[in-house]
BAMIVO-317496 format. One line per field, with one value per residue: residue number from 0; x, y, z of N, C-alpha, C in turn. Coordinates in pm, whole numbers, plus 50000, padded with zeros to 5 digits. Layout:
% BAMIVO-317496
pos = c(NUM ...)
n_x = c(X ...)
n_y = c(Y ...)
n_z = c(Z ...)
ca_x = c(X ...)
ca_y = c(Y ...)
ca_z = c(Z ...)
c_x = c(X ...)
c_y = c(Y ...)
c_z = c(Z ...)
***
This chain:
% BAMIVO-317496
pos = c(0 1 2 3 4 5 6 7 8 9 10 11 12 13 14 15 16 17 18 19 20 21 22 23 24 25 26 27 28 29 30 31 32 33 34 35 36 37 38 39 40 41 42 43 44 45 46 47 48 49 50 51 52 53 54 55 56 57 58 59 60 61 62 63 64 65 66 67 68 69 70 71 72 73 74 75 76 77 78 79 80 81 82 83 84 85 86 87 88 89 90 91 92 93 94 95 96 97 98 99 100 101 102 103 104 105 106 107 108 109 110 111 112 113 114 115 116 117 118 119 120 121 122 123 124 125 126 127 128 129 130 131 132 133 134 135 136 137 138 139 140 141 142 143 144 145 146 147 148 149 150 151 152 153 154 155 156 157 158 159 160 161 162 163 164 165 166 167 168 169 170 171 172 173 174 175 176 177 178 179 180 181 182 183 184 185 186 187 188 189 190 191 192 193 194 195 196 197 198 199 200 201 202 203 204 205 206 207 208 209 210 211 212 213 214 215 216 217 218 219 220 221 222 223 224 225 226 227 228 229 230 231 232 233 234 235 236 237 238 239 240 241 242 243 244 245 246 247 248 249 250 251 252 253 254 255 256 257 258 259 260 261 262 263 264 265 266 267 268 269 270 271 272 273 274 275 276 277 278 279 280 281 282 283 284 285 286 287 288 289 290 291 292 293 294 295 296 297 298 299 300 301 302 303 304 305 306 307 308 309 310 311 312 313 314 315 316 317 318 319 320 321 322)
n_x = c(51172 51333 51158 51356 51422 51516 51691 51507 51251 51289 51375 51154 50964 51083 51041 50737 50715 50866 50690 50445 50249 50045 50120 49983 49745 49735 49461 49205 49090 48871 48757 48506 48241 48064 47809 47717 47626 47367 47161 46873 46699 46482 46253 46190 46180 45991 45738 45773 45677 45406 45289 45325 45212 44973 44949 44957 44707 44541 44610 44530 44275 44211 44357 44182 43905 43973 44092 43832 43860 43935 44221 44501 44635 45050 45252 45571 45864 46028 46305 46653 46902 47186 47086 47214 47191 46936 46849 46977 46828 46651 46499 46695 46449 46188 45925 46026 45962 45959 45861 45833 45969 45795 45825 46075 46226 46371 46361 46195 46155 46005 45874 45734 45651 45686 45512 45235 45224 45104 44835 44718 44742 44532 44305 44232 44210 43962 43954 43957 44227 44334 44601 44957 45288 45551 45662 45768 45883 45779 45506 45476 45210 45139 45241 45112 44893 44954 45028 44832 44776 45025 44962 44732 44895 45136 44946 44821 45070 45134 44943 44978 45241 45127 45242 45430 45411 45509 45466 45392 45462 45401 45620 45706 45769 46078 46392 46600 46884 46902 46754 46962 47092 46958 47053 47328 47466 47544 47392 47213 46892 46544 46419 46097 45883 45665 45356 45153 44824 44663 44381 44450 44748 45022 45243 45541 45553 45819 45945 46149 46288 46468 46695 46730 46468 46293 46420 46332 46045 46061 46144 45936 45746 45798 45826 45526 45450 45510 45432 45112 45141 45173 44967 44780 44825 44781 44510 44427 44440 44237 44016 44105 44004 43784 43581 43686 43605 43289 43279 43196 43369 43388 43330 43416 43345 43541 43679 43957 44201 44053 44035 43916 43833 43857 43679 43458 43356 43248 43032 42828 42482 42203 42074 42252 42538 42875 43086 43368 43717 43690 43681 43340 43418 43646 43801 43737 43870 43799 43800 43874 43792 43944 44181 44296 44223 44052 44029 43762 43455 43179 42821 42521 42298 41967 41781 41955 42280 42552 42908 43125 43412 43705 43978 44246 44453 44760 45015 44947 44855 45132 45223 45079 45199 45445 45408)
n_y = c(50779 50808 50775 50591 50646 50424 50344 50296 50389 50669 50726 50691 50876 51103 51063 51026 51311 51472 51395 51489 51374 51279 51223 50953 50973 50894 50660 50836 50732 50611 50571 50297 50299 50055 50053 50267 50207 50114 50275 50443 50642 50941 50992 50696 50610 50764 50609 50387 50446 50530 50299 50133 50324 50229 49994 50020 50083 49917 49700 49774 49789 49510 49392 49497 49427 49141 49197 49281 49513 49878 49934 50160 50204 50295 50465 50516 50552 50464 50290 50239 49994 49819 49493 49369 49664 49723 49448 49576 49782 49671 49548 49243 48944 49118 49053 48834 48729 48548 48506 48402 48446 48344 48285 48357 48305 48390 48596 48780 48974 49050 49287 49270 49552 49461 49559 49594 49324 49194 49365 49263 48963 48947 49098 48868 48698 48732 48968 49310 49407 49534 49358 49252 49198 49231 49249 48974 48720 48608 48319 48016 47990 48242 48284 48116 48226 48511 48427 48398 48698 48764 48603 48708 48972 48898 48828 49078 49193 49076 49138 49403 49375 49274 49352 49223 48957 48807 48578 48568 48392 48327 48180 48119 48278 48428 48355 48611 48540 48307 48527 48638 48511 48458 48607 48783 48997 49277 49253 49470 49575 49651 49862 49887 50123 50106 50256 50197 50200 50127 50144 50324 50265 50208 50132 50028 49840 49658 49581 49409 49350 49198 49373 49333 49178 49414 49571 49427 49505 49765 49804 49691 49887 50087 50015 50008 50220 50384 50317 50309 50597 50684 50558 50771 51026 50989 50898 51189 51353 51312 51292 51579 51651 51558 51703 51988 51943 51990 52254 52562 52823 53180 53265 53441 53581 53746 53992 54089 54401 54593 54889 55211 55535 55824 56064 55896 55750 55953 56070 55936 55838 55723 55366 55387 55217 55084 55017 54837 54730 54485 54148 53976 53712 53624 53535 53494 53537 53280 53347 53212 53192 53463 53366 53331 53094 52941 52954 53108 53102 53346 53205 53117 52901 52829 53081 53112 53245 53133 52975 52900 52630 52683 52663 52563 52742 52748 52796 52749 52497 52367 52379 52198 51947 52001 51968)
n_z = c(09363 09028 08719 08519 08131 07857 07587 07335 07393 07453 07224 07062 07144 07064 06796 06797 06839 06609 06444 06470 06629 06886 07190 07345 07593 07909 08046 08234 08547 08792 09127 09188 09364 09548 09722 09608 09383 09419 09449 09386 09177 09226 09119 09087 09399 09488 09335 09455 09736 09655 09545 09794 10006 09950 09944 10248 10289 10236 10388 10701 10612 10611 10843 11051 11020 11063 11347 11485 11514 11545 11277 11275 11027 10886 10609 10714 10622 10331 10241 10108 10270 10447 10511 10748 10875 10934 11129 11334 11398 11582 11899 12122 12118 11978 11724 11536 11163 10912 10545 10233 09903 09586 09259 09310 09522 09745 10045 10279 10559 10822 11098 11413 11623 11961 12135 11992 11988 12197 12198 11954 11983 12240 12124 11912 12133 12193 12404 12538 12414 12539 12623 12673 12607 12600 12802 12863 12665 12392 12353 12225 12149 12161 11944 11747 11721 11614 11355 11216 11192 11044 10773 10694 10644 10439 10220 10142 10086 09848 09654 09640 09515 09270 09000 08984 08994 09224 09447 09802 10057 10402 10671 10905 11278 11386 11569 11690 11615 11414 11216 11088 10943 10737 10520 10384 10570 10445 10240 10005 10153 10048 10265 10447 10668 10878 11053 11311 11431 11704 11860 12170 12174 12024 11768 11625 11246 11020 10754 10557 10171 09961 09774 09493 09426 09450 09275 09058 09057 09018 08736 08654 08713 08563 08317 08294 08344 08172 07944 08051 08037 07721 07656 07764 07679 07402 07477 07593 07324 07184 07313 07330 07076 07034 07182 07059 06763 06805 06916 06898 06627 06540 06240 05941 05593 05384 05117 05099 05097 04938 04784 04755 04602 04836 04781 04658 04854 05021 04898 04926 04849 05037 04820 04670 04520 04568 04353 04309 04189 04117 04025 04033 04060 04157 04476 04790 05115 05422 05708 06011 06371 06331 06170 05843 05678 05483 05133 04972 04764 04746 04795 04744 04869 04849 04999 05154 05307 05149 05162 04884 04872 04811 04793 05047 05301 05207 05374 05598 05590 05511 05748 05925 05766 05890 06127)
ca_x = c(51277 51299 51178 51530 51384 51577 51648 51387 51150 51379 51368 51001 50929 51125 51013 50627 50741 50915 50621 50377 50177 50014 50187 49909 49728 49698 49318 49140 49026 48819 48697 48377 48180 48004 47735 47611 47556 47229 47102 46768 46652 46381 46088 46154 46123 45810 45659 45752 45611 45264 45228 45329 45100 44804 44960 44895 44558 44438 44632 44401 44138 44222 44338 44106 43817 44039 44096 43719 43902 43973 44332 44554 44878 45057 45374 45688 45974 46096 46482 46758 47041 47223 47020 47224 47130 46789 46836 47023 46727 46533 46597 46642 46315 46095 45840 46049 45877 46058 45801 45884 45884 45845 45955 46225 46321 46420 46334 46173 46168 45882 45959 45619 45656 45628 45423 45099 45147 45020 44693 44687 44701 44391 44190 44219 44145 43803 43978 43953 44296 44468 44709 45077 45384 45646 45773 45819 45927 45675 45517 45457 45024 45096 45330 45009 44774 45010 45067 44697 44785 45109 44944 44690 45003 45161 44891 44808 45213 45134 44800 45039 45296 45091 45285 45544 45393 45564 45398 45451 45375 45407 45677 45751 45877 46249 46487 46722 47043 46842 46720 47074 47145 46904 47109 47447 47394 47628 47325 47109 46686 46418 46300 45984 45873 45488 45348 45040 44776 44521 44308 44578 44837 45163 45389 45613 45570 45879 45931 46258 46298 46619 46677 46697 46339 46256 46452 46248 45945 46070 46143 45817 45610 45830 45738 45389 45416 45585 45275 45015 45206 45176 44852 44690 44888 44662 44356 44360 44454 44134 43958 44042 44010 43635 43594 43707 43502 43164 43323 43175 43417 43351 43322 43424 43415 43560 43766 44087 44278 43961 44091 43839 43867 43762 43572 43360 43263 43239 42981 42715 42390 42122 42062 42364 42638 42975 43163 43508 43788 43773 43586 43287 43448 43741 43775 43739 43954 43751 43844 43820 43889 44020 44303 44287 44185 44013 43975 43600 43397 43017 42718 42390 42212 41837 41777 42068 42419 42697 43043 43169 43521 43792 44154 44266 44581 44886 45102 44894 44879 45253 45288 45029 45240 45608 45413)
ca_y = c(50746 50925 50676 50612 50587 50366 50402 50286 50493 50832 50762 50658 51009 51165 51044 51122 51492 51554 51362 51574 51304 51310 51126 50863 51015 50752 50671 50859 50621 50711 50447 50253 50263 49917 50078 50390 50135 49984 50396 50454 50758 50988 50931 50535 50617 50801 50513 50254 50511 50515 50147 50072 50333 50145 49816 50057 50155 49808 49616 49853 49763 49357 49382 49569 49343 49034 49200 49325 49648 49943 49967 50257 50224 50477 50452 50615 50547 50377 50291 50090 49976 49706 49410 49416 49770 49673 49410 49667 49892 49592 49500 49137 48917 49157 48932 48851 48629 48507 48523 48341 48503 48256 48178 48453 48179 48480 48574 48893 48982 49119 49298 49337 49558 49390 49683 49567 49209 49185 49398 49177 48868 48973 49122 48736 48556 48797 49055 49397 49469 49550 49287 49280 49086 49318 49185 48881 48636 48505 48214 47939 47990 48363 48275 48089 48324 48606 48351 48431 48832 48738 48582 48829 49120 48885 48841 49184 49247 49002 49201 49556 49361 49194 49372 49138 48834 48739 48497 48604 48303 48338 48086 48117 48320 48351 48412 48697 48487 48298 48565 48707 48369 48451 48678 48845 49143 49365 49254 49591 49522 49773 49897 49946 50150 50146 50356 50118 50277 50060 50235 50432 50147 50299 50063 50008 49779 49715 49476 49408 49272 49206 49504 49226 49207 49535 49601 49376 49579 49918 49796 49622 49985 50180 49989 50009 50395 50444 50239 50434 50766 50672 50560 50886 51111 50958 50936 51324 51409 51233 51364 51716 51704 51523 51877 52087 51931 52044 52395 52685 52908 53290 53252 53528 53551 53854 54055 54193 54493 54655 55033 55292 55649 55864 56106 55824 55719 56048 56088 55817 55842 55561 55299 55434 55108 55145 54966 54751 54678 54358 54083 53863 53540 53595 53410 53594 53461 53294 53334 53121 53291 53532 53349 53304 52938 52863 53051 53074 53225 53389 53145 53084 52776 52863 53206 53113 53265 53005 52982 52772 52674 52674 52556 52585 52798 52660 52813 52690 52330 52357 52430 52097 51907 51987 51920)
ca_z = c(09268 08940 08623 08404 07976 07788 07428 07245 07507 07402 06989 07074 07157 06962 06654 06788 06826 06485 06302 06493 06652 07019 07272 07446 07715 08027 08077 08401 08612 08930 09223 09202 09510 09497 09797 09544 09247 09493 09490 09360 09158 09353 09089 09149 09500 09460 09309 09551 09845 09634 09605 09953 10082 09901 10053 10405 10370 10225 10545 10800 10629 10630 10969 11096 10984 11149 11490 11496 11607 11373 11310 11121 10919 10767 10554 10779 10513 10248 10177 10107 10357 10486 10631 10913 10973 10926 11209 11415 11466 11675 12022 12113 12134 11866 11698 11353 11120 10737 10441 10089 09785 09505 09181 09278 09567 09847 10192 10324 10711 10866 11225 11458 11728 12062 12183 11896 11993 12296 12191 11895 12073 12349 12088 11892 12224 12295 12536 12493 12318 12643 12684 12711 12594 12592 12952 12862 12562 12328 12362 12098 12146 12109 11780 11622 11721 11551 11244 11118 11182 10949 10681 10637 10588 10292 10119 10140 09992 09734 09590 09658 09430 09162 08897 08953 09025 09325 09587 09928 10204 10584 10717 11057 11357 11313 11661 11557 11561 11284 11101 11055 10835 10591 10410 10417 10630 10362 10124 10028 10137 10032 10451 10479 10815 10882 11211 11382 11624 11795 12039 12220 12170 11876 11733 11448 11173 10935 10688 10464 10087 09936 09697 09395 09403 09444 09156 08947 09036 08967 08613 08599 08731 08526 08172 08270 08372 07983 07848 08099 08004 07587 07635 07815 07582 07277 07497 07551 07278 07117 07345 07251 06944 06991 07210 06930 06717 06883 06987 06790 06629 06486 06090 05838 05480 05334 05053 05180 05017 04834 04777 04663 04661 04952 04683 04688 04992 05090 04808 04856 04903 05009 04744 04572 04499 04533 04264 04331 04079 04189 03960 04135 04047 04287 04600 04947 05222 05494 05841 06164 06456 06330 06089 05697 05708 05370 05025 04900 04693 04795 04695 04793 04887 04821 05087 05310 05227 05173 05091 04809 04922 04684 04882 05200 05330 05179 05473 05763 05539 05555 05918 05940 05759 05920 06265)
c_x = c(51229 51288 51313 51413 51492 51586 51563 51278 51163 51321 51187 50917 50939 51027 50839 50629 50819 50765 50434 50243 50161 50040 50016 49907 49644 49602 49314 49041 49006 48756 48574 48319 48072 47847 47642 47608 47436 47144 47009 46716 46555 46261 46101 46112 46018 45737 45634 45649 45458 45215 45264 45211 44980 44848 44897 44762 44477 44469 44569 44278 44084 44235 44241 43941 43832 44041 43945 43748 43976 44158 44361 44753 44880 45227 45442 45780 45943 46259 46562 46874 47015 47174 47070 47207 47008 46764 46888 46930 46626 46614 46597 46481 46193 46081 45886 45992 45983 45860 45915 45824 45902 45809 46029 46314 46383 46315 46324 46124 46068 45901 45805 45653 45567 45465 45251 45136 45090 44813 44657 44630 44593 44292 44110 44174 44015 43826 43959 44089 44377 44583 44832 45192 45498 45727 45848 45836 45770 45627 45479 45302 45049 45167 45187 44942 44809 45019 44981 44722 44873 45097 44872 44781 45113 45062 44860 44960 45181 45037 44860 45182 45281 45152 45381 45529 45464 45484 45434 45370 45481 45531 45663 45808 46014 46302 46590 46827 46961 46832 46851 47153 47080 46968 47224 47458 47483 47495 47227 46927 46649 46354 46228 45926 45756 45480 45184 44964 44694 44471 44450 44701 44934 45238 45418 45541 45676 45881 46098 46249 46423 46594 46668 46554 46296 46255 46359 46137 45907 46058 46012 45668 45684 45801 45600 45334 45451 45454 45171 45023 45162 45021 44761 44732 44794 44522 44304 44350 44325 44051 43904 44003 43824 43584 43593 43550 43341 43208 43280 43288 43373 43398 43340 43411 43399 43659 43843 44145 44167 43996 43979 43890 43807 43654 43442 43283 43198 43079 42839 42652 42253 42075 42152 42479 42761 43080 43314 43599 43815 43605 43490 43333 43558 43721 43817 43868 43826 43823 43773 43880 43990 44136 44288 44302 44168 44026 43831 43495 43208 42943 42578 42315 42030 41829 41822 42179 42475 42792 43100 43344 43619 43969 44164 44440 44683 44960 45054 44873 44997 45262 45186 45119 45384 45549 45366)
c_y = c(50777 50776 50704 50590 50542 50428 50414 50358 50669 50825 50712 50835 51082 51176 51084 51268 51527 51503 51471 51503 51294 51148 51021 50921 50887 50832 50730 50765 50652 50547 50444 50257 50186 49943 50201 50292 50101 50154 50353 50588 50788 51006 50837 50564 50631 50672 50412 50320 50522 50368 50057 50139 50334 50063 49866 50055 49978 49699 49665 49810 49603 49277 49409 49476 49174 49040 49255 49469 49775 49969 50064 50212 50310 50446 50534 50615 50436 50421 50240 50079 49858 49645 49399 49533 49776 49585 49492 49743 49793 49540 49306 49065 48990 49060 48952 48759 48665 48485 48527 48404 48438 48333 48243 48346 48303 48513 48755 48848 49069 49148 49344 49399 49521 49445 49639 49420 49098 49188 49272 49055 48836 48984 48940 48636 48590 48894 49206 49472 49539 49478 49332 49204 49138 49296 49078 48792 48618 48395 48155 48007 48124 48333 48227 48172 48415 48549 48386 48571 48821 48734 48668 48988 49049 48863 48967 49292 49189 49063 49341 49482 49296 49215 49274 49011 48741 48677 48523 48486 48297 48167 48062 48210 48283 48442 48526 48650 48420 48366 48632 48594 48400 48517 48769 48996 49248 49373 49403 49520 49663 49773 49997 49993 50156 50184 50264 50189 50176 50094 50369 50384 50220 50169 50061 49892 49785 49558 49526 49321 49301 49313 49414 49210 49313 49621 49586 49453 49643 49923 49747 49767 50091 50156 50067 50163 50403 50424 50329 50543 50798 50684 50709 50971 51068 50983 51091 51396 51368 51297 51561 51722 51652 51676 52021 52096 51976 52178 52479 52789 53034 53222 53370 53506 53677 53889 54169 54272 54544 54819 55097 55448 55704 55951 56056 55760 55851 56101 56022 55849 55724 55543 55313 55293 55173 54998 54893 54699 54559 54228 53959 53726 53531 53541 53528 53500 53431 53268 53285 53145 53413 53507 53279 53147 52899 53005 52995 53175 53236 53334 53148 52933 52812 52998 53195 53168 53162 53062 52869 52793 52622 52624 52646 52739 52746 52662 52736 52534 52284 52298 52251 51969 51871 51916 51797)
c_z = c(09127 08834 08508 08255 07927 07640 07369 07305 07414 07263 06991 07097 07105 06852 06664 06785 06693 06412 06357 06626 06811 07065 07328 07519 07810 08041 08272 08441 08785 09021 09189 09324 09471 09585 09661 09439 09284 09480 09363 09310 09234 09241 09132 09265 09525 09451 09379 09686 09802 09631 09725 10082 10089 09991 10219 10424 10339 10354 10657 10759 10669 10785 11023 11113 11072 11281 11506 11612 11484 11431 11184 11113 10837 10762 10624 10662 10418 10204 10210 10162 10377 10513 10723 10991 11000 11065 11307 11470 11569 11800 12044 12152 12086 11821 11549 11293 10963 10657 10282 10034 09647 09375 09246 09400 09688 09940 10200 10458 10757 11062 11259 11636 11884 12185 12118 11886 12058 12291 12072 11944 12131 12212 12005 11996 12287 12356 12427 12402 12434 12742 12625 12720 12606 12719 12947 12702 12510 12301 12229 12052 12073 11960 11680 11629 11614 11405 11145 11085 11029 10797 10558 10577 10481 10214 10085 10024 09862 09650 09574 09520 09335 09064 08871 08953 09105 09419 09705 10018 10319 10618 10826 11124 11354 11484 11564 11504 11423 11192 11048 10971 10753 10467 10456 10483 10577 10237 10138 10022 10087 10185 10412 10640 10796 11038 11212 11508 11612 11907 12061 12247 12007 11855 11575 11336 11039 10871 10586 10327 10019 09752 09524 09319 09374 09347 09054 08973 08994 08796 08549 08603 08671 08352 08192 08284 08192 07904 07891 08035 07776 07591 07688 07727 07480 07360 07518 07482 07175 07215 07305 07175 06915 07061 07151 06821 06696 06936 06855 06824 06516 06331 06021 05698 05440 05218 05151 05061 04901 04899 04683 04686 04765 04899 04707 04772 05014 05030 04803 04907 04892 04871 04623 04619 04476 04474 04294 04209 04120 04104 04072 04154 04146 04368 04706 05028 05364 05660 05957 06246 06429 06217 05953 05674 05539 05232 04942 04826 04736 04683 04804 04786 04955 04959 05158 05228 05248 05113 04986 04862 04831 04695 04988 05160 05330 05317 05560 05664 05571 05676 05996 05952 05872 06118 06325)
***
């Protein structure tokens, strides 16, 4: 249905078109997508993938020391989705465990595959590291046993996120229907995937933090990169210049534009002087490297030559200045 204009609409128009004046152009207005506001530039990324895969190598070494068995971790991903897709990737009965992160007062999820916590388990009760839980449920004994594994992989987060000063402590095994209360599974986490060998034993390790936090990090390792980045910029450049300093460069001192005839050259014979219209008191140009650096005039300091130096190169002073 076609819009009707009224009068005052009509002489409203009008009167902008005789006086010359541009009609109002209706604002463009485009959808928000409330999912790409949680996206993450790909330096931030970077950064989180280097201090997570410190957090890897120093949890191999913590573990490792704990199970009196060498273990390896190695960062698989990092990146941010749903917590319920996060719980989606585990089957029921995976060994989930909740970890507090204080002041901030929120809940990160730590997923151990069932596969590494069997061997875990054995290697903690003396055995060689070839037991096996993965058939059946977990029992309480194996939950404490695993509790010590636990504690050791937040403190380990907590020393990987000192920049922020977050506390990470070990709570408890969480059933999944549980852990799907901790937080609105629309909320965005930071997933972390870690790859676990023991002996000839593979499993996952993943861990979730609500992207909130994560946030606060990025802003907290992206100051301190600006500060790092300021600060190394002065330190090499102090450096060069102590470098310079101590660097020998070629020395000249000469008269430019001395014109004689060729008569005369052509003419000379040893101990014969050839004369210059050019008075001794002048000033040479001395060159460094090659480029008209100083103006000076030829002296002597008792049977050494010297240069007395008389001003620099306005231009290249300039070119000092403007830079």
């Amino acid at each position: 249905m076609e819009k009707v204009l009224n009068q005052e609409e009509i002489d409203a128009m009008v009167q902008a078109a005789r006086g010359g004046a541009k009609l109002p152009v209706a604002p463009q207005v485009s959808a928000w997508d409330v999912m790409k506001a949680a996206q993450v530039r790909q330096e931030h990324m970077r950064a989180l993938d280097q201090v997570h895969e410190g957090f890897a190598r120093a949890l191999a070494d913590a573990l490792s020391a704990y199970l009196r068995e060498n273990l390896e971790v190695a960062l698989v991903s990092a990146e941010y989705l749903p917590f319920g897709d996060f719980l989606q990737r585990f089957p029921d009965g995976t060994y989930l465990a909740s970890c507090k992160l204080t002041p901030i007062e929120e809940i990160a999820v730590i997923e151990l595959d069932t596969s590494l916590a069997g061997p875990f388990v054995d290697l903690l009760l003396g055995g060689q590291g070839a037991g096996a839980v993965s058939d059946h449920e977990i029992t309480e004994v194996e939950e404490q046993i695993l509790a010590g594994a636990m504690r050791i992989l937040c403190g380990q987060l907590q020393a990987a996120w000192q920049a922020l000063g977050v506390s990470f402590t070990f709570e408890q095994r969480q059933p999944t229907a549980h852990a799907q209360r901790i937080m609105s599974g629309k909320d965005q986490v930071l997933a972390l995937s870690f790859e676990m060998r023991l002996g000839e034993v593979r499993g996952t390790l993943n861990i979730s933090i609500p992207a909130l936090v994560s946030h606060a990090l990025l802003r907290k390792l992206s100051a301190a990169w600006v500060q790092k980045a300021t600060r190394s910029s002065t330190e090499r450049a102090q450096r060069l210049r102590a470098r310079l300093l101590v660097c020998p460069f070629e020395l000249e001192l000469t008269v430019q534009r001395l014109r004689i005839p060729l008569r005369a050259l052509t003419a000379l014979q040893p101990g014969q002087l050839i004369v210059f219209q050019r008075p001794v008191s002048s000033s040479c140009s001395m060159l460094v490297a090659g480029i008209p650096l100083l103006s000076a005039t030829p002296a002597r300091k008792n049977d050494t030559r010297a240069a007395l130096i008389n001003s620099e190169n306005k231009d290249l002073a300039q070119g000092r200045d403007h830079d």
